[in-house]
N, C-alpha and C positions, 0 to 999 in steps of 0.2 A: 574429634580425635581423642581414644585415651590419652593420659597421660603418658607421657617418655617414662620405661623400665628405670631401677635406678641407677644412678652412674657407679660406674666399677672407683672404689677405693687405690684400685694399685693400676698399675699398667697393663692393658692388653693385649698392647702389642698393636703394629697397624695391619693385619689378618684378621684380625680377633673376629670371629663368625656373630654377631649381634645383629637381633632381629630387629629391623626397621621395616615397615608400610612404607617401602622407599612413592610408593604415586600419591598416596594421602598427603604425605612428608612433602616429597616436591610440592605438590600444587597448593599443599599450606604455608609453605613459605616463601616460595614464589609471593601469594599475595601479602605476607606476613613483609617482605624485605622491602615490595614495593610500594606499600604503606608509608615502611619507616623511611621509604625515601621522601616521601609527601610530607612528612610530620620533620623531617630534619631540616629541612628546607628553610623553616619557619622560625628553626634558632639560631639560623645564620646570623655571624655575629660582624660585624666588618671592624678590622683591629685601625681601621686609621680615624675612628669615631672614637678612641677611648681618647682617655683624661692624660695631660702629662705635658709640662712645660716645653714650648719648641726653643730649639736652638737656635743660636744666630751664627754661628758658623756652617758654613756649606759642609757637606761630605766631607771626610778626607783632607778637611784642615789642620793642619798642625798646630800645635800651640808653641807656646814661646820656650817653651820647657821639653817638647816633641823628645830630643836627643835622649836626653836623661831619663826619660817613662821607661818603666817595663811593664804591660800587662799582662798579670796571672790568669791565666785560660786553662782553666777544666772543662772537657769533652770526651764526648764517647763516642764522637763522629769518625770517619774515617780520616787515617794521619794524613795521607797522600793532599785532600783540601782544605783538612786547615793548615797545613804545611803551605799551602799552595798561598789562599788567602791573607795568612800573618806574612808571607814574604811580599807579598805584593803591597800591603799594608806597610810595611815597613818599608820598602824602597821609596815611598810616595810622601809621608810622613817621618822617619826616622822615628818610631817608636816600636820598642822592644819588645817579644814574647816570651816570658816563660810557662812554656806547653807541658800542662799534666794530662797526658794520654787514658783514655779507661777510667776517669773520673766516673763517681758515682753520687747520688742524690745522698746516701745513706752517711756517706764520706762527708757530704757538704753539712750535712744534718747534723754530725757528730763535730765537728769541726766549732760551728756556731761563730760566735761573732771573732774569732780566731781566725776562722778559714783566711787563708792567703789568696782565693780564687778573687780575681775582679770580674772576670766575667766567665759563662757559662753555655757553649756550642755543644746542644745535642745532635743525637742523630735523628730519633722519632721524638715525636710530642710529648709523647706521656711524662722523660722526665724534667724536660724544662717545666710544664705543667706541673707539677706536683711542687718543683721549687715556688713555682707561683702561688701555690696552693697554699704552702704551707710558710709564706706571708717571708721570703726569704730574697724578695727580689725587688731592685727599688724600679717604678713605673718607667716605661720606655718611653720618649721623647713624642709627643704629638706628630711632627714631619717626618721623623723615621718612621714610624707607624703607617703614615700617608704613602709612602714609596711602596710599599707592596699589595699586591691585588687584596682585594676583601677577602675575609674570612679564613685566611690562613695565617694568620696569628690569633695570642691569646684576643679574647672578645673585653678581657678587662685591663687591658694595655698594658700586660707585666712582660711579654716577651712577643719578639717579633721574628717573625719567619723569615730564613734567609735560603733555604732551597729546600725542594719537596721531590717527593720519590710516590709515584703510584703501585696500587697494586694490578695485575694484568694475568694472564692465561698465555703462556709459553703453549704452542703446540707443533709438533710433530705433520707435516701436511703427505711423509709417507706411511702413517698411521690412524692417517683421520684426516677427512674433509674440514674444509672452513666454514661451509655450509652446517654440518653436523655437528658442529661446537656448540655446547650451553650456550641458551639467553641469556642467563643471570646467573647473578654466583649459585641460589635456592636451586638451580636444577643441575648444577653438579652431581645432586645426589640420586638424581632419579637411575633408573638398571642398570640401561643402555653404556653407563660410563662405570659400572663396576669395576676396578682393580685396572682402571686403565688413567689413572691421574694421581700425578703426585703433590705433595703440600711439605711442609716444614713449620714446625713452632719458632719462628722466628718472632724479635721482636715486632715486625708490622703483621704478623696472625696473631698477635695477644692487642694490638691496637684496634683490628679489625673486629675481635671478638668483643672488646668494650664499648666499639660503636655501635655492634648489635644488641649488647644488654642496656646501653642506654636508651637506645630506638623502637627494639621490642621488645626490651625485658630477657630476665632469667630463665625463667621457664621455653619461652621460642629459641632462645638461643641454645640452649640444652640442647634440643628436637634435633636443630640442623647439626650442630658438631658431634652428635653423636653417628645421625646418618652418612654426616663428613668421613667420619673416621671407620663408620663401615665399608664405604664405597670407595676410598681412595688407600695411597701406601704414605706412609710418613718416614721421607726422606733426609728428615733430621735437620739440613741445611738448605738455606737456596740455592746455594751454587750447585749443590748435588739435585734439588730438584731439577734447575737448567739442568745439568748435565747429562740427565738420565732422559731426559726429555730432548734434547740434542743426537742423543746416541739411539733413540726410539727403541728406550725401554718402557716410557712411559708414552703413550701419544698425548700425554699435555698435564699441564702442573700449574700451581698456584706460587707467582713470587713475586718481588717487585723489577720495574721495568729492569732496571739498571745494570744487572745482574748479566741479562740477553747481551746488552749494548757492550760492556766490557769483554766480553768472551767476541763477540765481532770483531771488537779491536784487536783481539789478539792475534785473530786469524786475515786480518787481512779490508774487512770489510763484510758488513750484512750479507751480502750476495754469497760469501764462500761458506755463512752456514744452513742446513737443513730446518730446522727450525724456525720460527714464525715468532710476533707477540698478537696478543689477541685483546684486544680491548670492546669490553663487554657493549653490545648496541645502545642501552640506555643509562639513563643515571641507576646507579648501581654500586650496592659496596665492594662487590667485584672490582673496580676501578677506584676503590677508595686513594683523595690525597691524602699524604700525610705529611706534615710539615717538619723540618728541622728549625729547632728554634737557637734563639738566643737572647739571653737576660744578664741584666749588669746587679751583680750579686749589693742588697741592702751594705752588706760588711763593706765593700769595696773601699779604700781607701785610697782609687783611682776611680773615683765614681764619673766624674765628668770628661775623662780620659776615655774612658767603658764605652757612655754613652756616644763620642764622638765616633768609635771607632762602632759601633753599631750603626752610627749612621751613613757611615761609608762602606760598611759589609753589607747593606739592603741599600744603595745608589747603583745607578745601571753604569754610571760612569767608575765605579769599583768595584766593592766584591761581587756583584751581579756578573758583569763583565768575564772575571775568573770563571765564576762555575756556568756562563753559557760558552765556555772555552772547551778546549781537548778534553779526552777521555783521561786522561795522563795525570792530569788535575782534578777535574771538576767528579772524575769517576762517574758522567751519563749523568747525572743528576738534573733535574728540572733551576732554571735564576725563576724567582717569584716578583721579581719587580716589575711593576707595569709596563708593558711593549717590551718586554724583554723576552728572547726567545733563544734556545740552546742550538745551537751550530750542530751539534749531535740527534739531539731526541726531538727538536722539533718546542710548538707552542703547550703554554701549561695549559691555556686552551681549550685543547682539543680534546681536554680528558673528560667524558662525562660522571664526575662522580658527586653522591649528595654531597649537599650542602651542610655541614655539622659545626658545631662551637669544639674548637682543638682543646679548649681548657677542658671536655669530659673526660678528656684522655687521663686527667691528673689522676684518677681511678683504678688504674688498672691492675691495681692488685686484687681488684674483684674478678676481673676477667684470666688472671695468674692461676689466681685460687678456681677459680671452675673447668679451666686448663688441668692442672692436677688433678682433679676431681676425677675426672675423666679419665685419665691418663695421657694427656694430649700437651702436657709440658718439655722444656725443653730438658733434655738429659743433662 
């Protein structure tokens, strides 16, 4: 194949007429994507094998001091579960939160051994990972590590995942067969699905796209998000890709599961919408997980406080518990604890996606920066 034209400096626009070899394209990244799922497989990292003192309290123990604790929580999660969480935490315990909503890495960063954060609830990976990264988090507890399935926490034991959100294929079944839906995400791009699929630069499409420049590189991930954004419309949000994809103005879209599940709830139950979720046949970044993390901040001057309450936000008998709870709370989201399974969405299971190390995510300003490039950033 030549090389991919080169990428537009400013925005396109999602119309933008750009010539792709969408059958070359497909069927080189078809095997370009199924490769990297073979080659991902093999850095699977399993976060209950890192390093890091175990505790001798169970989950969810109080200390003798429990009343008087307040810990400081910045996150960029959604308010509705950790609202959900620190309350349950706190009826069970008596230990207090004070919640800094829309926290940001950059925040933590500027902050420095100042920061008042004890601990630190993402939504996606990338930026507890990069706190990791950037040597700002003190190591998670051996046994909290052990409570949640492999590979979806950091691989070097600085943060542990406490609920995951996949990515999935919303579709339309009065605008397209189930049968006729892409194999893998690589054949989205081929004719037949021209201008009939929508996407969003959400944060888990710049996760996704760092999983591809990790797996196969800058140059194959150019190819495909470029044929991406000729073939489909960019919706801007995922609630708007659901949504348009719901109303069949799109017969199918790119977003994460969760999105579907809550608009269910609103209406009543899955049965009363038009719309489908479509999870890709094989392992596939089509179905990538992505983990929401959590790290008890190096500064913390409630470091063993942190750590306790990490170990009862990843217990099936706690925080687990919450987010395999209502829509109300948990907002569809995936519990990552072993034998834990969501009352809503079902087993984390059943999702086929590769197998990857969550800490490459710490990177994603690589994948930002080629997003822009493109023009495939978020406005």
């Amino acid at each position: 194949m030549q090389n991919p034209p080169a990428a537009p400096h400013e925005s396109a626009g999602p119309d933008h007429p750009e010539s792709v070899p969408h059958g070359r394209v497909r069927r080189r990244l078809s095997r370009m994507l199924l490769g990297a799922v073979a080659v991902s497989a093999l850095v699977l990292t399993a976060g209950c094998g890192s390093s890091g003192s175990s505790s001798e309290s169970e989950p969810g123990d109080a200390s003798s001091s429990a009343d008087s604790t307040t810990l400081t929580v910045y996150t960029d999660q959604h308010a509705e579960l950790i609202e959900g969480l620190t309350k349950a935490y706190t009826d069970e315990t008596g230990v207090k939160f004070n919640i800094q909503q829309d926290a940001t890495v950059g925040q933590i960063q500027a902050e420095g051994d100042a920061s008042k954060a004890d601990v630190f609830l993402s939504e996606d990976p990338g930026s507890v990972a990069l706190l990791g990264k950037e040597g700002l988090l003190a190591p998670v507890e051996a046994a909290t590590l052990a409570q949640v399935r492999p590979g979806l926490s950091s691989g070097k034991g600085l943060w542990v995942a406490y609920a995951a959100r996949t990515r999935v294929l919303f579709y339309n079944p009065t605008k397209i067969k189930e049968s006729a839906l892409p194999k893998t995400l690589a054949d989205i791009t081929e004719p037949q699905y021209k201008g009939k699929f929508a996407w969003a630069p959400s944060g888990a499409f710049v996760a996704t796209t760092q999983y591809l420049i990790s797996t196969i590189g800058v140059e194959k991930t150019t190819e495909f998000l470029e044929a991406l954004k000729a073939n489909g419309v960019n919706e801007q949000k995922n609630g708007n890709v659901r949504d348009t994809v719901e109303a069949g103005k799109h017969a199918m879209g790119l977003s994460n599961h969760y999105y579907w599940w809550i608009l269910a709830g609103q209406k009543g139950g899955p049965e009363n919408l038009t719309s489908k979720i479509y999870h890709f046949p094989t392992k596939d970044p089509g179905n990538l997980i992505l983990s929401s993390g959590a790290g008890v901040l190096k500064s913390s001057a409630h470091a063993e406080d942190g750590q306790k309450f990490l170990a009862w936000l990843t217990s099936k008998d706690g925080g687990q518990k919450v987010i395999a709870g209502p829509i109300d709370v948990s907002g569809a989201q995936y519990p990552v604890a072993k034998d834990v399974s969501s009352s809503v969405v079902g087993d984390l299971s059943e999702v086929k996606s590769p197998a990857f190390d969550m800490d490459e995510l710490a990177n994603s300003q690589q994948a930002e920066d080629l997003l822009k490039k493109l023009g495939m950033s978020r406005g």
